[in-house]
N, C-alpha and C positions, 0 to 999 in steps of 0.2 A: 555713793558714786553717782555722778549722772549719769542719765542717759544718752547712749549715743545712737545717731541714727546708722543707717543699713551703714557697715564695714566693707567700706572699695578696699579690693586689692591694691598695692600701689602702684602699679604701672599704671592701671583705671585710672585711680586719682590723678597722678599726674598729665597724663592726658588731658584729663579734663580741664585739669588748671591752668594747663600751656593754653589750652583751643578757646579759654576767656580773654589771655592776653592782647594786647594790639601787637603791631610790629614791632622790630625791632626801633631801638632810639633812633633818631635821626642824626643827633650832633655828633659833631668830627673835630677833634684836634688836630694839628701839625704837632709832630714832635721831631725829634733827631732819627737816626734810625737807633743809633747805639742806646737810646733811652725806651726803643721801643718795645723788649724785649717781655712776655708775655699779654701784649696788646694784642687788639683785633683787627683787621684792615676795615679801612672804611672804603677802600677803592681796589679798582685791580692795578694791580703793580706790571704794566707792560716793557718789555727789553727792549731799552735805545737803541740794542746795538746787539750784534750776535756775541757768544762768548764760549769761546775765547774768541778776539776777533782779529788773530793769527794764527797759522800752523804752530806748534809747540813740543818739544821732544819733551818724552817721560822718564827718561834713563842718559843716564851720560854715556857719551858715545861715537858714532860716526851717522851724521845725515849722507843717505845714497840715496841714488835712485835704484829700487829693488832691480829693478831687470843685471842690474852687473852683480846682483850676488847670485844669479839664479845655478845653481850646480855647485854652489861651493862648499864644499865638504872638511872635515880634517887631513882625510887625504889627497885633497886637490882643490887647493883656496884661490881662490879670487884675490885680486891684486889689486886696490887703486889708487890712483894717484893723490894726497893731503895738499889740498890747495889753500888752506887756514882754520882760523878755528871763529866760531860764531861769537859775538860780544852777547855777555849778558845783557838786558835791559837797552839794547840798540838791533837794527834790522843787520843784517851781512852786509857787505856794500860789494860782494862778488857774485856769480852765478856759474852753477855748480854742471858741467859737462859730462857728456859720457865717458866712465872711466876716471871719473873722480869724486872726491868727498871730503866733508869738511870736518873735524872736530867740534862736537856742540855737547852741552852740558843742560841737565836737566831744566826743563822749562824755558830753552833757548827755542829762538826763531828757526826754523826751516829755510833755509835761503833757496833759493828760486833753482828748480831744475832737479832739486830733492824729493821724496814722498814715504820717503820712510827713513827712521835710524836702527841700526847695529849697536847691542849694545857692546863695552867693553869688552866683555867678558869673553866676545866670538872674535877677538881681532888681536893681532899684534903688529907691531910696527918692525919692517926689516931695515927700514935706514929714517932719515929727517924726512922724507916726503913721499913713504911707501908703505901702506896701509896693508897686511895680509889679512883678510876675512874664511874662519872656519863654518861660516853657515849663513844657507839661503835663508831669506826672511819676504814677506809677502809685503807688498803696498800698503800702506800707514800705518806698519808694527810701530809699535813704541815711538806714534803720534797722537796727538789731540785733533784735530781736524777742527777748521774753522764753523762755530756755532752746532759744534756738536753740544755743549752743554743747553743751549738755550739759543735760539737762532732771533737776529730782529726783529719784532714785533710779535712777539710769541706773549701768551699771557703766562708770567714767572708766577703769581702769587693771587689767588681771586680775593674780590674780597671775603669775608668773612675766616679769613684765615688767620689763625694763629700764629705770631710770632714767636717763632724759638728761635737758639743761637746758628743752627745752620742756614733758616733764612736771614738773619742781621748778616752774618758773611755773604750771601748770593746778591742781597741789596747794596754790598757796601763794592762789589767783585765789578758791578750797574753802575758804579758811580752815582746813586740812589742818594742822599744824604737825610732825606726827609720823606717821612710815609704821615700820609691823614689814618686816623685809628681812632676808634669808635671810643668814644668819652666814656668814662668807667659808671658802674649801676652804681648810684648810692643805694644804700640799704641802710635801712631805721633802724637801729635793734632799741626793744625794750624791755627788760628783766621786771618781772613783778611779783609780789609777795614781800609781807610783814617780817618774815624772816631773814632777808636776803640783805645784806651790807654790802657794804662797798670792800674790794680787796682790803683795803692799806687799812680797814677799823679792827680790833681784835674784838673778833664775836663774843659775844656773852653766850651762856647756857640757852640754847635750842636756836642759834642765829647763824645763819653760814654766809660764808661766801661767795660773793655774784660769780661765779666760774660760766654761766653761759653767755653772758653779752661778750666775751674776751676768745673762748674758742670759736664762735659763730663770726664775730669780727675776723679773726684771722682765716676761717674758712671763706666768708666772703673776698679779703681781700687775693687770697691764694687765685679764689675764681673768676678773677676781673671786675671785682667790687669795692667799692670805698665804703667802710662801715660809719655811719653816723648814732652813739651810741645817745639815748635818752635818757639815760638813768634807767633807777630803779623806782615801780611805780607802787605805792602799798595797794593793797585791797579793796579799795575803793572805787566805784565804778564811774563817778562822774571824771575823778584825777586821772582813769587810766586811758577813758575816752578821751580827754583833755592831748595826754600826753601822743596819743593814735594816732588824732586827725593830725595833730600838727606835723609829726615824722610823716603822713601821708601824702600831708601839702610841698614838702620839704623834699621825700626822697620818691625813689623809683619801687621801692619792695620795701614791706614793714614786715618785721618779726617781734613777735611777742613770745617769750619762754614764761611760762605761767608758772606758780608756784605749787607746793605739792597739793594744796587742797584740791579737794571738787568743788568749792566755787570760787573756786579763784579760773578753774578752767571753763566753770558754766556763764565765767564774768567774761570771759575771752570771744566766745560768743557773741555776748552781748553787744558789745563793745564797736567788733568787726560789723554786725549787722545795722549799728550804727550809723558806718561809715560812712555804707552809699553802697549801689546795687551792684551786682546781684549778691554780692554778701558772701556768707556762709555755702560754699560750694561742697562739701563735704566734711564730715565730724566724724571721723574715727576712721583710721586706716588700719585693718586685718594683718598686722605686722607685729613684730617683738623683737627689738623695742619700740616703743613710740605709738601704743595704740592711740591715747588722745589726743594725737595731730589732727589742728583744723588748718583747714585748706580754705581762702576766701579769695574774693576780686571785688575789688569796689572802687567803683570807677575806672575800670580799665588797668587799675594797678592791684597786683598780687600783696594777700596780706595772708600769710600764715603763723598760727598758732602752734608755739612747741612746747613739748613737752617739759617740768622744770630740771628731772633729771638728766645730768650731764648728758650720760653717754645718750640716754634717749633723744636728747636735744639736737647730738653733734649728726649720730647716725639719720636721724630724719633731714637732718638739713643736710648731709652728699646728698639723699634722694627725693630735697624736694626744692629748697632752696637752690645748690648748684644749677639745677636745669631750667630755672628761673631767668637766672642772671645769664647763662650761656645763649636764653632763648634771646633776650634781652639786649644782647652783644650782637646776637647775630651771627652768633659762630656755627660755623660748617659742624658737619652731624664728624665724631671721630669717636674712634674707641675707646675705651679707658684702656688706663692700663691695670693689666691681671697677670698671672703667673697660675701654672699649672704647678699644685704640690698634692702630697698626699694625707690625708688624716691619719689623726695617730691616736684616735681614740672614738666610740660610737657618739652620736648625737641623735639625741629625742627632738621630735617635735609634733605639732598638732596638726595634723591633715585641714589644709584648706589657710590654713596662716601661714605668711611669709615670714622666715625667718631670718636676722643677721646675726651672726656671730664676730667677732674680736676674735685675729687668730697671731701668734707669734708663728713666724718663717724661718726653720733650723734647717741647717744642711743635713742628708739622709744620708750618714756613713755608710752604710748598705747598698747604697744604691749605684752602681756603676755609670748611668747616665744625668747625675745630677741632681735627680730629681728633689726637691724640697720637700720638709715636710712641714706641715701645717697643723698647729696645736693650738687649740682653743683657747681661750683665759678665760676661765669662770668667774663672775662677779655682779654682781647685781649691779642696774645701770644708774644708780645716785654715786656710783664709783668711778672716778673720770683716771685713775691710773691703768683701772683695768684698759680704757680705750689708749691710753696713751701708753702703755707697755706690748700695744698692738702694732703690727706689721701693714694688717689688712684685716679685710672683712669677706667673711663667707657668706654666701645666701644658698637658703633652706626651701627649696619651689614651697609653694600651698601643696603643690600635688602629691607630695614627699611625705611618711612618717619618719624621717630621718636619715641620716646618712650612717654609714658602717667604717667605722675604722679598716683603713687600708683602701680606701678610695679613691683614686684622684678627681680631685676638685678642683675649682675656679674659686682664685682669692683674687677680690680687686685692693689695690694697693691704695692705702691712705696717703 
């Protein structure tokens, strides 16, 4: 086995790895808004205009002006006069007096001299143009009030922020049609070891399948990244340096998934040290899976070393790769997302090592308020069903000899 030097925790490592980076990229595209949908802002998105930037009813109903329903009870209703009823998708072209009111229908105009609706439910009609109301209701019930959602020149969206589908709706609500959005990280990948073929070949006796350049590509692109894959590099230390610098010169982040030997990991090393300074930033992270992750910078760009076994590959890369390319994008600090479940069986571990675990999420029949439960998959990490028959991933502090069946825990979702 080689030797590795002192074992950072990973939060440590990553730290460290972020604080070598430079800024975030500078380039910006234009895109559509409707295309932009897990992009980064590269700008702040400021409101042309308030919004909504009319009064608007919530409920079908009658626009009044409150003060005539004030006392109106089921046993002694308010009376007012129906002077028309509001056009959808047009303003009123009346104005509404004391002692009357208009018929309007959800997301209609307010016409002028209104400030609040009745809905149905409190009214009935005694003839064509008389309105009986069973209850007071207070100034702008079941209204929208002009730039209640977002008032003119309000900042909607900063940059570094994430688009999901309820911002494409607020952008499109703007009359927004196009957002600048930070140009996506390429990332190198490169698979190496004698062993390892291409999917589409059928392996001979003791030859597998590249399975890490394919999940790390899709966890890049998942994470705002374009994967640029390089092949598969054999053993060889001048081919692999070859293949390095080049993905170096080429993309933003290189991954190298090393193959099962020790020097094929001690080549990895190598290689990174190579590249250009300061290199090799840390060689062994205090974790399970993925202790022989190397962490490097060279030249202001991130070059990490992973593990050849799958799941060890996939897990180091949510915790070392993702916060890469997020640092990279420029994206606002957010949470992940987790679920509170309970274990359903004890877990060992070694004081002072970080641990992840692969966990399936089953409903707790038992449980009156929901609560989930979270059950581990055992399986050694050159097994990539175990991660993919996974829900999510449990971590085990350093500070922990284990967790106790019947715990609630924190599972971050894959």
């Amino acid at each position: 086995m080689p030797e590795f030097l002192t074992l950072l925790p990973p939060d440590e490592a990553r730290v460290l790895l972020l604080s070598y980076l430079s800024q975030p990229v500078p380039d910006s595209e234009s895109v559509d808004v409707p295309a932009s949908l897990g992009r980064v802002l590269a700008e702040d998105i400021i409101a042309p205009h308030p919004l909504p930037d009319f009064q608007r009813s919530t409920v079908d109903g009658y626009a009044v002006g409150a003060k005539d329903t004030h006392g109106a009870s089921d046993s002694l209703p308010a009376y007012l006069h129906l002077v028309g009823e509001v056009p959808m998708g047009d303003s009123p072209a009346f104005v509404i007096s004391t002692g009357q009111c208009a018929l309007i229908h959800t997301g209609g105009m307010l016409p002028n001299g209104t400030d609040s609706v009745i809905m149905l439910e409190y009214t009935q009609r005694t003839d064509a143009d008389e309105i009986e109301i069973f209850r007071a209701i207070a100034e702008g019930e079941n209204v929208i009030r002009v730039g209640e959602d977002v008032s003119q020149g309000q900042t909607v969206q900063a940059k570094g922020s994430l688009i999901r589908p309820a911002e494409i709706g607020g952008l499109m609500a703007l009359g927004i049609g196009r957002v600048n959005v930070v140009r996506k990280i390429c990332v190198g990948l490169i698979s190496t070891g004698d062993e390892v073929i291409d999917p589409s070949q059928t392996p001979r006796p003791g030859q597998v399948r590249d399975v890490n350049s394919y999940t790390l590509a899709a966890l890049v692109e998942k994470s705002g990244g374009t994967a640029k894959l390089y092949g598969i590099a054999s053993d060889q230390l001048e081919g692999l340096k070859n293949s390095a610098a080049k993905a170096l010169a080429e993309c933003d982040l290189v991954i190298i998934t090393a193959g099962s030997s020790a020097s094929t990991r001690d080549m990895t090393v190598d290689v990174i040290r190579s590249l250009g300074e300061p290199g090799v930033l840390v060689h062994g992270i205090n974790t399970r899976p993925g202790k022989p992750t190397i962490l490097g910078v060279c030249g202001g760009k991130a070059v990490i070393g992973l593990p050849g076994n799958p799941v060890s590959a996939l897990v180091n890369g949510y915790l070392f790769v993702v916060p890469v390319i997020e640092k990279l994008l420029g994206l606002l600090p957010r949470p992940k997302p987790s679920v509170q479940a309970r274990l359903t069986v004890n877990l060992s571990s070694q004081a002072g090592r970080e641990d992840w675990w692969p966990v399936k999420l089953n409903a707790n029949q038992h449980s009156p308020s929901g609560t989930l439960n979270a059950e581990p998959i055992f399986g050694k990490s050159n097994l990539i069903f175990t991660l993919a028959a996974a829900d999510g991933l449990l971590r085990i502090s350093p500070d922990a000899t284990g967790l106790s069946a019947g715990e609630i825990v924190k599972v971050y979702l894959l």
